[in-house]
C-alpha positions as CSV (number, residue, x, y, z in Angstrom):
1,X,42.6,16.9,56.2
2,X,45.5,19.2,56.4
3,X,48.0,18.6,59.3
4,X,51.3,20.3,60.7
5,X,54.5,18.6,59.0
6,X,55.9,16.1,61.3
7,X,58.9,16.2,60.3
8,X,61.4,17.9,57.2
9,X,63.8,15.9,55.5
10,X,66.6,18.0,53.4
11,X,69.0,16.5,51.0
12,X,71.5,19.1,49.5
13,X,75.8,19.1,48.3
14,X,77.8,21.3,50.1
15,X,80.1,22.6,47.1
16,X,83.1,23.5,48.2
17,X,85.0,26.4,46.9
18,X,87.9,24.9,44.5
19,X,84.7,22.9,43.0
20,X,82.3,26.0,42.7
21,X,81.6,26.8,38.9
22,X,83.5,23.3,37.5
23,X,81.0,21.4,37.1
24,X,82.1,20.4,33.3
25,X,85.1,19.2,34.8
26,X,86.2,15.5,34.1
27,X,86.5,14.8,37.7
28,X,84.0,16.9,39.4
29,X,81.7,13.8,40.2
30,X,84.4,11.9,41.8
31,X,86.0,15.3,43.8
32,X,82.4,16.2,45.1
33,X,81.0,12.6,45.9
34,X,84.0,12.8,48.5
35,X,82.9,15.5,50.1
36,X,80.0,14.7,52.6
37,X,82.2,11.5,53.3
38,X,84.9,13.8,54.5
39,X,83.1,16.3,55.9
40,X,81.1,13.8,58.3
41,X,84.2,12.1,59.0
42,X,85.8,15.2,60.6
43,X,82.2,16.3,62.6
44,X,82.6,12.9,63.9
45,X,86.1,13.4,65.2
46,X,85.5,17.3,66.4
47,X,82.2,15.8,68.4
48,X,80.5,18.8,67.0
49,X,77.4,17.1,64.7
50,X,76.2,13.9,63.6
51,X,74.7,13.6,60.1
52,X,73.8,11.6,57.4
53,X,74.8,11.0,53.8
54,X,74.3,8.8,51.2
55,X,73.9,8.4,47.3
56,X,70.5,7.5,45.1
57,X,70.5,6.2,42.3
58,X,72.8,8.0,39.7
59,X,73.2,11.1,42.5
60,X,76.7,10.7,44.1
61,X,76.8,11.6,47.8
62,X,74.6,14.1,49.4
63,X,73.9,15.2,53.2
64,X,70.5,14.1,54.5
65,X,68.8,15.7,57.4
66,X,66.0,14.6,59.0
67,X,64.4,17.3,61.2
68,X,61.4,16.4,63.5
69,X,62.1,18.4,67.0
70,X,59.8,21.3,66.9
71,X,62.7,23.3,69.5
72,X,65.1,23.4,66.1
73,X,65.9,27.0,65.8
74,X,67.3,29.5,63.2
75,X,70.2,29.9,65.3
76,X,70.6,25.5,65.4
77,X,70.2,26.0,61.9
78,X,73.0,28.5,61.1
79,X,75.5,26.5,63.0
80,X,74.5,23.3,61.3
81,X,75.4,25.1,57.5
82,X,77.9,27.0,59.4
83,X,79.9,23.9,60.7
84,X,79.5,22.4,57.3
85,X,81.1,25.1,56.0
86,X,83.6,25.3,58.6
87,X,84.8,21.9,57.8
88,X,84.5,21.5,53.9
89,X,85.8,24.9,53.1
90,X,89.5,23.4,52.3
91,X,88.1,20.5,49.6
């Protein structure tokens, strides 16, 4: 049987721009594994998003996101990546 997806789950970095093309870098690991940590940290205090992160294995830090709400639109979605954005930019 072949059903409608429940439910997406996305794990993706948000690169920042002083990290973007430095990834031979000694300390590009450490600099980017900070990132969703800060970045959640300031959604949290703006009260503008909630979301995960977390590492796996040898990955450092990534942003999770579980979908499952079938009212998510294109628009929720370009303010989520948008507010990312928004608050990583300066990394």
């Amino acid at each position: 049987f072949v059903f409608d997806p429940e439910f997406v789950n996305v794990c993706f970095w948000f690169i920042p721009p002083s990290l973007r093309g430095k990834e031979g870098n000694a300390d590009y690991q450490d600099r980017l594994a900070k990132v969703a940590p800060t970045v959640k940290e300031r959604m949290m205090k703006q009260g503008t998003m909630m979301v995960g992160y977390q590492p796996l294995g040898d990955k450092i830090n990534f942003f999770r996101v579980i979908a499952f709400s079938p009212l998510i639109s294109l628009k929720d979605l370009d303010f989520f990546l948008n507010e990312i954005e928004r608050l990583g930019n300066d990394l």
